[in-house]
PDB file of the backbone (N, CA, C, O) and the ligand in Angstrom, with CONECT records:
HET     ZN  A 101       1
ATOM      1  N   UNK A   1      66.779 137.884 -26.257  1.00  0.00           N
ATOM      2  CA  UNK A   1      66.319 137.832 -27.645  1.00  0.00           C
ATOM      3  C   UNK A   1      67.324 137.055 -28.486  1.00  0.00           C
ATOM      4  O   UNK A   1      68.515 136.940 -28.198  1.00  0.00           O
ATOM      5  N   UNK A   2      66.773 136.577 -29.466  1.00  0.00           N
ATOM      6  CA  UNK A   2      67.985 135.554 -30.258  1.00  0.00           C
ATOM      7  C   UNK A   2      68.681 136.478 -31.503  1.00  0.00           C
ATOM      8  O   UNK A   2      68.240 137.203 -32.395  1.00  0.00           O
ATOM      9  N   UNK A   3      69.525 136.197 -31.217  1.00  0.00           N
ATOM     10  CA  UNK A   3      70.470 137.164 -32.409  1.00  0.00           C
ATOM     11  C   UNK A   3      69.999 136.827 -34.082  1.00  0.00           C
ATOM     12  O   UNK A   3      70.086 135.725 -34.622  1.00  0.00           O
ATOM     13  N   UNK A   4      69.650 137.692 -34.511  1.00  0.00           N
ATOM     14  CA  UNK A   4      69.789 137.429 -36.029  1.00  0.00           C
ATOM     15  C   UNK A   4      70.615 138.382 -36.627  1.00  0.00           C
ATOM     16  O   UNK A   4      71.070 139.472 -36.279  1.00  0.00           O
ATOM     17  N   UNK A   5      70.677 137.774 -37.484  1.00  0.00           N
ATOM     18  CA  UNK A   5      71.999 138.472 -38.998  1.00  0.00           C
ATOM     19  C   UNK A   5      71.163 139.259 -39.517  1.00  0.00           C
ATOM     20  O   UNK A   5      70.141 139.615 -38.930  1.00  0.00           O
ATOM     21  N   UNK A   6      71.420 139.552 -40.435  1.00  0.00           N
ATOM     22  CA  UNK A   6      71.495 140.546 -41.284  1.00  0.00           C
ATOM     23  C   UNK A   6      70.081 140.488 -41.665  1.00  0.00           C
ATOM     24  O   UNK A   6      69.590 141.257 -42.493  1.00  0.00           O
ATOM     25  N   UNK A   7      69.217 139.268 -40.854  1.00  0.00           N
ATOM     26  CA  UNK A   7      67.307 139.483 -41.344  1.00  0.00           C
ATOM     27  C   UNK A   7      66.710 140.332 -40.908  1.00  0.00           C
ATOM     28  O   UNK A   7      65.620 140.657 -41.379  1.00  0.00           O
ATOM     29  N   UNK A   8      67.455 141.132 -39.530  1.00  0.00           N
ATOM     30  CA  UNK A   8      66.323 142.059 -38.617  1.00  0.00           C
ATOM     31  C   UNK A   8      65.526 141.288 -38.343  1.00  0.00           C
ATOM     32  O   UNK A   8      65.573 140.059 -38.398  1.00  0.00           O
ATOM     33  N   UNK A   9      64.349 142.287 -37.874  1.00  0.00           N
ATOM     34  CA  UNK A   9      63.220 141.487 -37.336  1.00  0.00           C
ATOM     35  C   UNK A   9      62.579 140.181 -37.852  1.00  0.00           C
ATOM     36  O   UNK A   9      62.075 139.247 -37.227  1.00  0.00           O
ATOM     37  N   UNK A  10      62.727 140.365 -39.030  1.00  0.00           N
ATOM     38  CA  UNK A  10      62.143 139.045 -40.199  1.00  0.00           C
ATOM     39  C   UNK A  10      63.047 137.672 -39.725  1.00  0.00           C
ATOM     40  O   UNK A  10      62.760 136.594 -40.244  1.00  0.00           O
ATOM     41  N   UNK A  11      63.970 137.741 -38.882  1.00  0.00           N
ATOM     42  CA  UNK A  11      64.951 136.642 -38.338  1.00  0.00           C
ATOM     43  C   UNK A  11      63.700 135.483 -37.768  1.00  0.00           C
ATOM     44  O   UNK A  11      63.650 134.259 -37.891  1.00  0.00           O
ATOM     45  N   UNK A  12      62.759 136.457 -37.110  1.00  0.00           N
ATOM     46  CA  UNK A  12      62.086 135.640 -35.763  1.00  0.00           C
ATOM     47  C   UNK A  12      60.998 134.403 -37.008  1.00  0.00           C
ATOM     48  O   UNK A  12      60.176 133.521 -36.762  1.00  0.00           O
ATOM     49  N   UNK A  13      61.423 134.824 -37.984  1.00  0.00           N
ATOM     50  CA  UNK A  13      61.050 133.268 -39.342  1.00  0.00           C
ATOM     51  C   UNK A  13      61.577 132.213 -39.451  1.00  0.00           C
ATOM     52  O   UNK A  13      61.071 131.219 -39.972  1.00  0.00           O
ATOM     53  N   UNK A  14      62.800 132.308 -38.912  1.00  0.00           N
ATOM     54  CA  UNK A  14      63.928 131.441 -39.518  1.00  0.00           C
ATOM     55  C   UNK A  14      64.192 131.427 -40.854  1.00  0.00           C
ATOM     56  O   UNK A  14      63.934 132.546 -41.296  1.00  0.00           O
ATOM     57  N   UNK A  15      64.492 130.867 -41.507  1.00  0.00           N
ATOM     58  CA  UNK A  15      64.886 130.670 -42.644  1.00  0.00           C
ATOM     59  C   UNK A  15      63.894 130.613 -43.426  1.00  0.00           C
ATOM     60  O   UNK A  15      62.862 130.796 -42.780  1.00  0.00           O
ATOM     61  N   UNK A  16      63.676 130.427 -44.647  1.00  0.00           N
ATOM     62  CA  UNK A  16      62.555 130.570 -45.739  1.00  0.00           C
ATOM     63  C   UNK A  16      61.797 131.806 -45.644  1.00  0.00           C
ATOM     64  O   UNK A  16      61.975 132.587 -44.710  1.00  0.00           O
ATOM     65  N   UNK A  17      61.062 131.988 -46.462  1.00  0.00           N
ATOM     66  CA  UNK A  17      59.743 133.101 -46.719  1.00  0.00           C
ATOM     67  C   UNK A  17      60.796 134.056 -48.186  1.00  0.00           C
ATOM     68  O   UNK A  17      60.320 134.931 -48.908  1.00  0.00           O
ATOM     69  N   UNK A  18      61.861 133.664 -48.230  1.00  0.00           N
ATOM     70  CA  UNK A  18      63.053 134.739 -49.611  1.00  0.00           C
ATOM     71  C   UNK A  18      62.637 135.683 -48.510  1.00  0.00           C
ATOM     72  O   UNK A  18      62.008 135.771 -47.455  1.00  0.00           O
ATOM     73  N   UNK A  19      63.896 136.804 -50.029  1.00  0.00           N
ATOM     74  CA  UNK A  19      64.656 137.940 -49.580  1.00  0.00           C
ATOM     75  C   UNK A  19      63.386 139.246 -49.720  1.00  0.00           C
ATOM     76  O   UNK A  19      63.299 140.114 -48.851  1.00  0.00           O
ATOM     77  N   UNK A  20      62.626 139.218 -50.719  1.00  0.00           N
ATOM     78  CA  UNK A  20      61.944 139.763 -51.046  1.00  0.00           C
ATOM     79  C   UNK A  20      60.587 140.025 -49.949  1.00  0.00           C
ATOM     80  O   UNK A  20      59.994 141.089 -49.769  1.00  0.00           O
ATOM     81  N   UNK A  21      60.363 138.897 -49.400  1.00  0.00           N
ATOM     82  CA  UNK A  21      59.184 139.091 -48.697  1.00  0.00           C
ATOM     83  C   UNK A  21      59.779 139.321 -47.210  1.00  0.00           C
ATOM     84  O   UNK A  21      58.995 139.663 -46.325  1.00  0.00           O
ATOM     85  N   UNK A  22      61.104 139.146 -46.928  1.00  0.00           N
ATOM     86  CA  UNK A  22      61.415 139.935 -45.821  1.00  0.00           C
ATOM     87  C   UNK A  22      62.120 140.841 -45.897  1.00  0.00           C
ATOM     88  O   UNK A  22      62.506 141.339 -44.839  1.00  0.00           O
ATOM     89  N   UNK A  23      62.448 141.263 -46.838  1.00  0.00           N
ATOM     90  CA  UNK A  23      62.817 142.627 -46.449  1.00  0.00           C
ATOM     91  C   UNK A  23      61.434 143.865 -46.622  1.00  0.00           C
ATOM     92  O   UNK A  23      61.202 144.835 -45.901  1.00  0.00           O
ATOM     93  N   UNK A  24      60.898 143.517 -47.505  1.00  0.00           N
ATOM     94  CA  UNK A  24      59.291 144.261 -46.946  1.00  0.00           C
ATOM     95  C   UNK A  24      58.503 143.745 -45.706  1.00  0.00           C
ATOM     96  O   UNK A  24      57.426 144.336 -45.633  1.00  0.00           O
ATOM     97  N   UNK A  25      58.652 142.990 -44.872  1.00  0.00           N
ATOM     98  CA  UNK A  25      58.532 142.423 -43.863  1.00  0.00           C
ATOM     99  C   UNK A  25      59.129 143.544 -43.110  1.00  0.00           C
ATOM    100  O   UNK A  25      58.295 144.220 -42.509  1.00  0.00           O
ATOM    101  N   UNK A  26      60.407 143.929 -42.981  1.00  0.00           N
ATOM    102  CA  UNK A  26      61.483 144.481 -42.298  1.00  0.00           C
ATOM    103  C   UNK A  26      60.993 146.146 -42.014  1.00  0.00           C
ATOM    104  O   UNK A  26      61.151 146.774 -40.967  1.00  0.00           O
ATOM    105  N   UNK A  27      60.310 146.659 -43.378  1.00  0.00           N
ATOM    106  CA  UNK A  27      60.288 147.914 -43.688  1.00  0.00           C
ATOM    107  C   UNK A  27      59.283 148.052 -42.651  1.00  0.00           C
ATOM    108  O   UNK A  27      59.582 148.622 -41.602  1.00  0.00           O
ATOM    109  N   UNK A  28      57.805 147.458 -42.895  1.00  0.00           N
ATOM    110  CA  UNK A  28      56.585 147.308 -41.478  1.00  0.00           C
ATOM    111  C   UNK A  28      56.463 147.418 -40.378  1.00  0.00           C
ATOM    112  O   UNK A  28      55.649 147.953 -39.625  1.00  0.00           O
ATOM    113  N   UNK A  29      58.181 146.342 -40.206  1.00  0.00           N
ATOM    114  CA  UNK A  29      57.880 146.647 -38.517  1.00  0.00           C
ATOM    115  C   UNK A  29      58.650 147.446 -38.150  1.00  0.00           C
ATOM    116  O   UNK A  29      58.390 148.094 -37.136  1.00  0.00           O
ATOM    117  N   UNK A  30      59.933 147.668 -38.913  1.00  0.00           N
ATOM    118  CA  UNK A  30      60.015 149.107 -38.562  1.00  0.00           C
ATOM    119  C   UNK A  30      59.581 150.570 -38.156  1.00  0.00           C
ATOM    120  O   UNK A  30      59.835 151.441 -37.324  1.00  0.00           O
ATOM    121  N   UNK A  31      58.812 150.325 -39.195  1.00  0.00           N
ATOM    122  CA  UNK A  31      57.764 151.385 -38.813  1.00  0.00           C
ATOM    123  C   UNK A  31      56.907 151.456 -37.830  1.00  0.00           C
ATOM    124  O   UNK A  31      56.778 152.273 -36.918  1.00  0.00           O
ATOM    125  N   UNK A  32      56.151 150.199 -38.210  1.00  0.00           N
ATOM    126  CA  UNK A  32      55.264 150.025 -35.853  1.00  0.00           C
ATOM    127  C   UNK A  32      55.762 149.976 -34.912  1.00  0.00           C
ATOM    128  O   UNK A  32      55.260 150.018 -33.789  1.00  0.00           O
ATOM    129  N   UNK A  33      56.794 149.881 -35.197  1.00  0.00           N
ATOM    130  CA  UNK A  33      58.041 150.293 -33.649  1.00  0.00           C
ATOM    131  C   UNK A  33      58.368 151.994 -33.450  1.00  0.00           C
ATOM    132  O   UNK A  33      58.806 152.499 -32.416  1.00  0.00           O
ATOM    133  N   UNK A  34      58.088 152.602 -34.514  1.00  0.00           N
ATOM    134  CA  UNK A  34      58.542 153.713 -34.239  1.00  0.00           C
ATOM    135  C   UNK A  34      57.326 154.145 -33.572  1.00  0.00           C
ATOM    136  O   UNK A  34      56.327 153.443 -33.416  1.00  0.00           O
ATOM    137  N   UNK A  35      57.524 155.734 -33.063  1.00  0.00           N
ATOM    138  CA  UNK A  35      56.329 155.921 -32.862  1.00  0.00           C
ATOM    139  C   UNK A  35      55.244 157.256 -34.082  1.00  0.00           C
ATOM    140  O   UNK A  35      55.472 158.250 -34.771  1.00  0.00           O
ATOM    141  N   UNK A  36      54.568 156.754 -33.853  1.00  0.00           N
ATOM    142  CA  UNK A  36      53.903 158.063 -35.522  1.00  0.00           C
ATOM    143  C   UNK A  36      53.524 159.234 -35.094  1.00  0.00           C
ATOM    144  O   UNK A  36      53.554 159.451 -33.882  1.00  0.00           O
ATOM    145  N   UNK A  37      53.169 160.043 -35.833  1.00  0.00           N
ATOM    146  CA  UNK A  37      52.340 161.441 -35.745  1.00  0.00           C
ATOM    147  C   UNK A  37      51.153 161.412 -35.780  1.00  0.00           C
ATOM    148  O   UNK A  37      50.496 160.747 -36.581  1.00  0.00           O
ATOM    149  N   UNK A  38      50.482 162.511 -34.456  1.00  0.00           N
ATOM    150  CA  UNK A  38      48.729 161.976 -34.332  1.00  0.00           C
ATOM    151  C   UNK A  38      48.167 162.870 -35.465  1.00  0.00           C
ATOM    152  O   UNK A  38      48.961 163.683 -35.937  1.00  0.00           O
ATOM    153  N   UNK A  39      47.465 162.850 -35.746  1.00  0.00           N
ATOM    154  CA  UNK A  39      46.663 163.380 -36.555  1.00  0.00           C
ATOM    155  C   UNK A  39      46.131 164.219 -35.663  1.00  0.00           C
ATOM    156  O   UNK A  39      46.046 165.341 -36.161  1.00  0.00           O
ATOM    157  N   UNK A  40      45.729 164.175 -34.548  1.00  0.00           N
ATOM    158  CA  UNK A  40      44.739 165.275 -33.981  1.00  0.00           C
ATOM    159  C   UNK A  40      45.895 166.056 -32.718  1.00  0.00           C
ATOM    160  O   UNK A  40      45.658 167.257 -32.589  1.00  0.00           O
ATOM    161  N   UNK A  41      46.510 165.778 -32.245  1.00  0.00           N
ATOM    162  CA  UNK A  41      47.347 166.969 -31.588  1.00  0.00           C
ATOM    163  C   UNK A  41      48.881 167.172 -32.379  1.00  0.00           C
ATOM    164  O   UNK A  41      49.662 168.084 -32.107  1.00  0.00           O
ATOM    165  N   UNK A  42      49.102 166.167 -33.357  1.00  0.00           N
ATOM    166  CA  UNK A  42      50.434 166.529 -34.211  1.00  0.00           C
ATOM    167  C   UNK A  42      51.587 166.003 -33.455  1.00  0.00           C
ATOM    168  O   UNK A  42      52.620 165.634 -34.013  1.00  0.00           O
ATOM    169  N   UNK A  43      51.458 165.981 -32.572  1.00  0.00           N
ATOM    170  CA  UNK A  43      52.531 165.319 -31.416  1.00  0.00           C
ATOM    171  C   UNK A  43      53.030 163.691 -32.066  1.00  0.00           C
ATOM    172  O   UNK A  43      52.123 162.900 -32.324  1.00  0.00           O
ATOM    173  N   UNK A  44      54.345 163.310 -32.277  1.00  0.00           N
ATOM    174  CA  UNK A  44      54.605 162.149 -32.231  1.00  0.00           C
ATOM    175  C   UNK A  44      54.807 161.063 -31.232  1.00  0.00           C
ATOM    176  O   UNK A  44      55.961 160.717 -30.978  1.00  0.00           O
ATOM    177  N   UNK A  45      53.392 160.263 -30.403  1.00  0.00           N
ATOM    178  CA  UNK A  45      53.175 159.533 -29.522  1.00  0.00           C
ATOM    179  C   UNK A  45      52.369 158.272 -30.224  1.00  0.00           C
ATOM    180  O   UNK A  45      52.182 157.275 -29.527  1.00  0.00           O
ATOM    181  N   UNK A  46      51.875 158.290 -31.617  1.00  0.00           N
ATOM    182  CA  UNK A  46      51.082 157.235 -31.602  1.00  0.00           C
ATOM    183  C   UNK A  46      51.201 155.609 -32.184  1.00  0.00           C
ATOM    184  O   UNK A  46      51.451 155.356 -33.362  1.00  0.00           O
ATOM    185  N   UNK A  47      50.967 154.542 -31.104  1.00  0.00           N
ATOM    186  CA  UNK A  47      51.396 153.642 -31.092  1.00  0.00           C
ATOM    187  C   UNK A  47      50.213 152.803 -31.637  1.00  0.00           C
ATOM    188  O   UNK A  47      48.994 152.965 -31.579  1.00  0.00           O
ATOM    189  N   UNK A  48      51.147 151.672 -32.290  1.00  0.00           N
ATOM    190  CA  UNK A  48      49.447 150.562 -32.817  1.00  0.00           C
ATOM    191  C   UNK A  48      49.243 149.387 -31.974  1.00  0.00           C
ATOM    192  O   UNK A  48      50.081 148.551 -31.638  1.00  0.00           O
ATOM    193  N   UNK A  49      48.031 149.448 -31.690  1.00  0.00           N
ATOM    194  CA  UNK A  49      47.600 148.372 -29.793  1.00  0.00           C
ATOM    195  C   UNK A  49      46.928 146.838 -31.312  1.00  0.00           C
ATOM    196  O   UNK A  49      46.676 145.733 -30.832  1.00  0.00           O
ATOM    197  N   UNK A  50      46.840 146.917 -32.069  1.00  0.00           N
ATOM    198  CA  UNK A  50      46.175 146.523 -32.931  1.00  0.00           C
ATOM    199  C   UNK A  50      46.139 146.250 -34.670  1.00  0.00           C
ATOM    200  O   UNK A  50      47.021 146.874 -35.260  1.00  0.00           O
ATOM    201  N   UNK A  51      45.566 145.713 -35.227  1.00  0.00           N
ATOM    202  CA  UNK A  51      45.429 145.933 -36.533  1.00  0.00           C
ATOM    203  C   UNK A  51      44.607 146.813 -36.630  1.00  0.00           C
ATOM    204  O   UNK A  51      43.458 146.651 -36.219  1.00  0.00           O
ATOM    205  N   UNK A  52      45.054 148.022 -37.242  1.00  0.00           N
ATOM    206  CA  UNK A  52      43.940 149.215 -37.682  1.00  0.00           C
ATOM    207  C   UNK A  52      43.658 149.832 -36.176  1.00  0.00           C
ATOM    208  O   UNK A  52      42.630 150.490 -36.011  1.00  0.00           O
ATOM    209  N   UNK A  53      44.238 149.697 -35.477  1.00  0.00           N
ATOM    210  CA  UNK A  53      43.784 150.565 -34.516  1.00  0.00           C
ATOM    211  C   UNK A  53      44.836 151.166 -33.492  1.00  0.00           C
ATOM    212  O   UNK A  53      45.353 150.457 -32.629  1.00  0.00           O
ATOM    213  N   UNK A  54      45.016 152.014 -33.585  1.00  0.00           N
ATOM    214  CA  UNK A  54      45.909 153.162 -33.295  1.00  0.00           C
ATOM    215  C   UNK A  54      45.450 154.248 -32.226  1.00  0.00           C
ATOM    216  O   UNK A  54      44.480 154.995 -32.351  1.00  0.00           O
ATOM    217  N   UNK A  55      46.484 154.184 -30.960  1.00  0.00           N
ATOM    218  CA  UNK A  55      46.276 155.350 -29.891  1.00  0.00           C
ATOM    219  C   UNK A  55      47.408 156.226 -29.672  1.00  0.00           C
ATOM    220  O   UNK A  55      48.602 155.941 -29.767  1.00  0.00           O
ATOM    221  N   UNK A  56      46.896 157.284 -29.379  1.00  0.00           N
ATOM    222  CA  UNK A  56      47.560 158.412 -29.087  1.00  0.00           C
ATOM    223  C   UNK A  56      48.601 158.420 -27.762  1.00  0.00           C
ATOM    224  O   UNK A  56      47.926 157.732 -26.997  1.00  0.00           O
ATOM    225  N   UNK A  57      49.560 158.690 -27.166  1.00  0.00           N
ATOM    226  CA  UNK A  57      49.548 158.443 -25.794  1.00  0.00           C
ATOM    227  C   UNK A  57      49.916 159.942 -25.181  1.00  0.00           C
ATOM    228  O   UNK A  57      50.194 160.144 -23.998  1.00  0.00           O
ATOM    229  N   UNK A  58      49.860 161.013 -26.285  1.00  0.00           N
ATOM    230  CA  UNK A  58      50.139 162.303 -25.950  1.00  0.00           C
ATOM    231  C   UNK A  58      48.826 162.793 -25.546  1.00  0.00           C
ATOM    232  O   UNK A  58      48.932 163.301 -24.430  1.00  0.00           O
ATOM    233  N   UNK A  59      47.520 162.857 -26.032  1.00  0.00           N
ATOM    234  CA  UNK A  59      46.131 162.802 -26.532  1.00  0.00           C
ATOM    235  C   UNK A  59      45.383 162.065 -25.836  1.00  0.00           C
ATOM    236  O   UNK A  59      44.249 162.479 -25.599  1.00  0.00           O
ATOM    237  N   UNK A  60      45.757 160.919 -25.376  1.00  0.00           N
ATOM    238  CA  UNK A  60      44.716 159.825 -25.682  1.00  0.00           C
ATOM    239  C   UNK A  60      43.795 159.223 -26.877  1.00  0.00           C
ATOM    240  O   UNK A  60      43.108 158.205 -26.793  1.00  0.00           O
ATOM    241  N   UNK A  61      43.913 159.973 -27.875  1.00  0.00           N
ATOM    242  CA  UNK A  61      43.019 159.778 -28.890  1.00  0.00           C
ATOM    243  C   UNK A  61      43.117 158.073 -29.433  1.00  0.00           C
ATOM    244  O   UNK A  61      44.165 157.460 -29.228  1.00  0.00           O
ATOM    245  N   UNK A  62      42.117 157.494 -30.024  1.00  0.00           N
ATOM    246  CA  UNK A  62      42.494 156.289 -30.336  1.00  0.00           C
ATOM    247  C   UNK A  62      41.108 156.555 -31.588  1.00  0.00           C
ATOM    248  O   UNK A  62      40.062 157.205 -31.604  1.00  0.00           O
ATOM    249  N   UNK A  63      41.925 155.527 -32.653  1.00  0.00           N
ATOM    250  CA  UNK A  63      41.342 155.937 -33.623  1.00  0.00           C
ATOM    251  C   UNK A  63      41.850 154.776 -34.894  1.00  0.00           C
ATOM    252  O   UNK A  63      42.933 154.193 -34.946  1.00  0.00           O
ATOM    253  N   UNK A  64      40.815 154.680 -35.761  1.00  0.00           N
ATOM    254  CA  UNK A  64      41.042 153.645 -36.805  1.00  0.00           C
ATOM    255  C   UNK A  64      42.327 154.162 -37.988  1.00  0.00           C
ATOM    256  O   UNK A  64      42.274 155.380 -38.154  1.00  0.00           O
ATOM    257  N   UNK A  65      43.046 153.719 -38.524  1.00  0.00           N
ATOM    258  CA  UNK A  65      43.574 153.401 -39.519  1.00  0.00           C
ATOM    259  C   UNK A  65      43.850 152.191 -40.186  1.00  0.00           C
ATOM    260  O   UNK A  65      43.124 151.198 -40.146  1.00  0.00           O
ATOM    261  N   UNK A  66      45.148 152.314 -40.935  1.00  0.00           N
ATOM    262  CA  UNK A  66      45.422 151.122 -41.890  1.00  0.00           C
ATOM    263  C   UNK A  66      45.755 150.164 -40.706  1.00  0.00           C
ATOM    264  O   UNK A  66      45.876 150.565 -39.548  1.00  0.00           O
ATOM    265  N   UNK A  67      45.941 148.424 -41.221  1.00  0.00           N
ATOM    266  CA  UNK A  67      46.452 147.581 -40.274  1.00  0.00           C
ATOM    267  C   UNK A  67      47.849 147.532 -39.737  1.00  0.00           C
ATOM    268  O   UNK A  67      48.199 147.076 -38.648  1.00  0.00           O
ATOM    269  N   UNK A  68      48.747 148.184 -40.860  1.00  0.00           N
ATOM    270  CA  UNK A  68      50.273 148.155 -40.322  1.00  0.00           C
ATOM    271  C   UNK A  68      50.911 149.434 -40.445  1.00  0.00           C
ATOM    272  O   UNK A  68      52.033 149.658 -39.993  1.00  0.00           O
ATOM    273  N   UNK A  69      49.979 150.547 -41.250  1.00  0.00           N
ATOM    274  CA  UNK A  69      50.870 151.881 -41.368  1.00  0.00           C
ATOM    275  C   UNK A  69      49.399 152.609 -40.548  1.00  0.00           C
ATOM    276  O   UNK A  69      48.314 152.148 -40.192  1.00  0.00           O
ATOM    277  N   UNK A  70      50.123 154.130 -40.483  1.00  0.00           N
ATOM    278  CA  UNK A  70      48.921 154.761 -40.156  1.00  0.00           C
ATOM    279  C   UNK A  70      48.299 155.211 -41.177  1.00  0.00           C
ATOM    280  O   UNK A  70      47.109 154.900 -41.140  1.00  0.00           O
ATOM    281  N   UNK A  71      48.594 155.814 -42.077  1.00  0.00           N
ATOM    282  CA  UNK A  71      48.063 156.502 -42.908  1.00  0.00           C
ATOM    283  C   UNK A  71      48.848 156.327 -44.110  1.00  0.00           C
ATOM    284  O   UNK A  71      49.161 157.407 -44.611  1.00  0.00           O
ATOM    285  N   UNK A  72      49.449 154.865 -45.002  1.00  0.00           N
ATOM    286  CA  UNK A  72      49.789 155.037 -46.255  1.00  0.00           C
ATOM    287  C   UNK A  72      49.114 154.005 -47.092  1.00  0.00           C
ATOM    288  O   UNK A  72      49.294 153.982 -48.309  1.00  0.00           O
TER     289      UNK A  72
HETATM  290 ZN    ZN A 101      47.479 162.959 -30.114  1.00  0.00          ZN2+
END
């Protein structure tokens, strides 16, 4: 992977896009990397395969939400 500074993930831009639109950039994928809480067994397993679409891997459940959060 190529090292970036202090952009985090927002590095894989290179340069331009400002500070502003990557560091909310930064906050996003942070978050889709983690893994979330299902809604239907409560268990934190659920990963996004998709925009808006979200599976369980505790569950299996798979199920619609937002495109980059689950539920904000
Ligand atoms: Zn589940």
């Amino acid at each position: 992977m190529v090292k970036t500074k202090k952009v985090k993930a927002a590095g894989k831009f290179g340069a331009g896009y400002g500070t502003s639109l990557r560091n909310r950039f930064n906050a996003i994928e942070i978050f889709q990397r983690k893994k979330q809480n299902c809604p239907h067994c409560k268990k934190s397993g659920v990963k996004r395969l998709a925009a808006g679409i979200w599976n369980c891997e505790k569950c299996g459940a798979k199920f619609a939400g937002h495109a980059y959060t689950l539920n904000k």
